[in-house]
C-alpha positions in Angstrom: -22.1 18.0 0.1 -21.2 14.8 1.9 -19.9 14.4 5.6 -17.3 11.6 5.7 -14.1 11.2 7.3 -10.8 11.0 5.9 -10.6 7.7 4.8 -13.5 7.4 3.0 -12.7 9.8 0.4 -12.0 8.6 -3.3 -9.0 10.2 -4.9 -9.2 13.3 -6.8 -11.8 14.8 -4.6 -11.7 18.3 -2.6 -12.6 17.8 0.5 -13.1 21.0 4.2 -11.6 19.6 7.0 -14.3 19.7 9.7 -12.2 18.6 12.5 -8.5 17.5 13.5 -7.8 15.5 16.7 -6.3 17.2 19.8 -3.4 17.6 21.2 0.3 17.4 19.4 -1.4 16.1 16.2 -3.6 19.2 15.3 -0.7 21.4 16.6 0.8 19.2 13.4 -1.6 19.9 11.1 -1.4 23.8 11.9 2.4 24.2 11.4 1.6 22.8 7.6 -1.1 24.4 7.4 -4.2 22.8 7.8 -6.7 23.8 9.9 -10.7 23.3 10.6 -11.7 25.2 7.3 -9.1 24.5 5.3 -10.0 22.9 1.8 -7.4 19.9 0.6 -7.1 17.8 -2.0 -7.2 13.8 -2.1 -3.9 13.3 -4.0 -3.4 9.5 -3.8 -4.8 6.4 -1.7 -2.2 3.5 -1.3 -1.9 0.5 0.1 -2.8 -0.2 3.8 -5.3 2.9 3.9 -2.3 6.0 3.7 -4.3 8.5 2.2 -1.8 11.3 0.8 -3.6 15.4 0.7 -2.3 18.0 -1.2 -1.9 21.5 0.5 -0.4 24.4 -0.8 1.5 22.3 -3.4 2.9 20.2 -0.5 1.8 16.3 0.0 1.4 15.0 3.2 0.9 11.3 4.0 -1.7 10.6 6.6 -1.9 7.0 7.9 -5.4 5.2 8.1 -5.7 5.1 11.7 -5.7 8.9 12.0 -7.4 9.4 8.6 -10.5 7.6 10.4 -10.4 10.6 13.3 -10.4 13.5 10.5 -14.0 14.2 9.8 -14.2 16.1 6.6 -16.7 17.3 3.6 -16.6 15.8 0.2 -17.0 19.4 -2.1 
């Protein structure tokens, strides 16, 4: 296992979210479900450093600058 954050993930790769930032943004995360714990899946990496997770069939698109605050494991 590998700690990393976020953004330094390749695609394709399941990854346990270690943390989420405070405040409005992990209350965020939560509603969609994603918590500390949680297992997601690296779906796609575009341009600019968007890094797009898979969830309980749902995408979500999380910008670079707060993909570099998300500390995760690689699995």
């Amino acid at each position: 296992m590998n700690n990393s954050t976020l953004q330094n993930t390749q695609k394709g790769n399941s990854v346990v979210v270690l943390n989420l930032p405070e405040g409005e943004l992990k209350s965020q995360f939560i509603r969609l479900g994603i918590t500390e714990g949680s297992t997601v899946k690296i779906n796609e990496r575009l341009p600019g450093g968007t890094v797009v997770i898979t969830k309980n069939r749902q995408e979500i698109a999380v910008g670079s600058d707060l993909a570099k605050k998300i500390k995760v494991i690689v699995e």
